[in-house]
N, C-alpha and C positions, 0 to 999 in steps of 0.2 A: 504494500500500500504506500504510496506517496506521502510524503513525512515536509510539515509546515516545522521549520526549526523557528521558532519566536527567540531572540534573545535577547533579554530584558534585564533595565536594570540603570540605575542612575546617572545624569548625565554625565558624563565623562569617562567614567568606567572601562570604552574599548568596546563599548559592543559593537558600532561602524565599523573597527579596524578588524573585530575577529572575526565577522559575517563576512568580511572581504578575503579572510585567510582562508574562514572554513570552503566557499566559493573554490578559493584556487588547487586545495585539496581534496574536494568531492568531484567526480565527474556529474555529469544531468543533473549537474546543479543549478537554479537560479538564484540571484541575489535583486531583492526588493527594497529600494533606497527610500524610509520613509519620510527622509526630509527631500526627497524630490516629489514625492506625491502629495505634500503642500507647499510647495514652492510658489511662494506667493510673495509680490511687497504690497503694500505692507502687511506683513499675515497677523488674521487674529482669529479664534475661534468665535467668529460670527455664526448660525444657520446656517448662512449659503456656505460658505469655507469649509464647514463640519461636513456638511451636503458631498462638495465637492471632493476632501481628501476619502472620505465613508467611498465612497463609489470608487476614486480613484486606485485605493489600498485594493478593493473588494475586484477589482478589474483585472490589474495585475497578477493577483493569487490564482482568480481565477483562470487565466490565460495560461498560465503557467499548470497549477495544475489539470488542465486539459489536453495539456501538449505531452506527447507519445515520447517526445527525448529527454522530460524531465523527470525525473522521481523526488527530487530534494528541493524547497525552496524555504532558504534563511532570510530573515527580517529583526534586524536589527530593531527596538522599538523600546519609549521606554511610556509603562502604560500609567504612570502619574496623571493627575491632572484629567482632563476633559478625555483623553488619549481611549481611556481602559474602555470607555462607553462605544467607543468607536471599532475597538478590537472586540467588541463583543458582536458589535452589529456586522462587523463582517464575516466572523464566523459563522453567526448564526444565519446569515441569509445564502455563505455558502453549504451549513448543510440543509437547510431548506431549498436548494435546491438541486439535492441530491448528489453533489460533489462529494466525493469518498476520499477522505485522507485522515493523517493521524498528525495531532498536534503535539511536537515533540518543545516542551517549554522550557527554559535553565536561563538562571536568575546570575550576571559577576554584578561581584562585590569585589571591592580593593578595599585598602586603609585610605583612612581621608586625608593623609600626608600626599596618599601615592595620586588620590583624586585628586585634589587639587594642584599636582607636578602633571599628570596630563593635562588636565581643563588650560594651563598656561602654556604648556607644549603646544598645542591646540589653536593659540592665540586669543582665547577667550579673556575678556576682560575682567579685571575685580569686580565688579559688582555680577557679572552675567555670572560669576564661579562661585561668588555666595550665594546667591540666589539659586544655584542650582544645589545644591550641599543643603541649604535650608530646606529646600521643598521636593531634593528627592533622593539624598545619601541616607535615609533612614525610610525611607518609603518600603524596600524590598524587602523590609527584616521578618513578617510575618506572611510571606508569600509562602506557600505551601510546592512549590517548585524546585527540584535538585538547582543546587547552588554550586558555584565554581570560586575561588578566591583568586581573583586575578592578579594580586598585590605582586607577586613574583614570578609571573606566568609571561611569556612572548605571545604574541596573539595567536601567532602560529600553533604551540602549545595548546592555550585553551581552547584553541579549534580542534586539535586532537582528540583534548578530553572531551567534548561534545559527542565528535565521532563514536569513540570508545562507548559513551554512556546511552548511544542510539542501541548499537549493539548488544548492551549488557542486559 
């Protein structure tokens, strides 16, 4: 069955950079940029925006899983904020209509020394790096999802472990 890898998990964290490794180490794999399916200026979660990335997300999953050369599609995403209501509506509208896949979910966490030494790697700004630390480095803590500690991991790495944990 076709395997949705979601990887989730606060901003800065590496989920972009490991869905890009795990990508170059899976074959039939697709990678789903969720900050290009609102790429928007100026973006805000309006209706219509919600509207558009909802369908947008929901397009891509679907196209991909309905394609014969794909079996694996990772999606970097972090489901904070307005986000989680939006991951739900596209799940659930793709198995309402009858899309068959299995959603493979796993949650990095780093130390918040190590988060905030990427979010500046990154070139994010002080305020954009507290603001994310305040409202989404302790979001993941009670998620019920296998977790990875990314704190000392290459992304390459915890793209292994993903692999490994599909498997196991």
């Amino acid at each position: 069955m076709k395997k949705l890898i979601g990887i989730f998990g606060p901003n800065g964290v590496g989920k972009s950079t490991t869905a890009k490794a795990f990508m170059q180490q899976n074959t039939k794999c697709a990678y789903v940029d969720a900050d290009w399916c609102r790429a928007i200026n100026p973006f805000a979660f309006t209706p219509f925006t919600k509207k558009a990335v909802t369908e947008n997300i929901y397009c891509m999953f679907k196209n991909y899983l309905l394609c014969e050369d794909i079996d694996k599609i990772v999606f970097p995403y972090g489901l904070h904020g307005e986000r989680k209501e939006i991951w739900d509506t596209v799940i659930l509208q793709l198995k309402e209509d009858g899309i068959a896949f299995e959603i493979f979910p796993v949650v990095l966490k780093c130390s918040m020394q190590e988060n905030r030494r990427r979010c500046e790697q990154d070139g994010r700004d002080a305020q954009r790096i507290e603001r994310g630390i305040k409202n989404t480095f302790h979001f993941y803590d009670d998620f019920q999802y296998p977790v990875i500690i990314t704190t000392q991991l290459s992304p390459e790495e915890v793209a292994e472990q993903i692999a490994e944990m599909m498997c196991g």
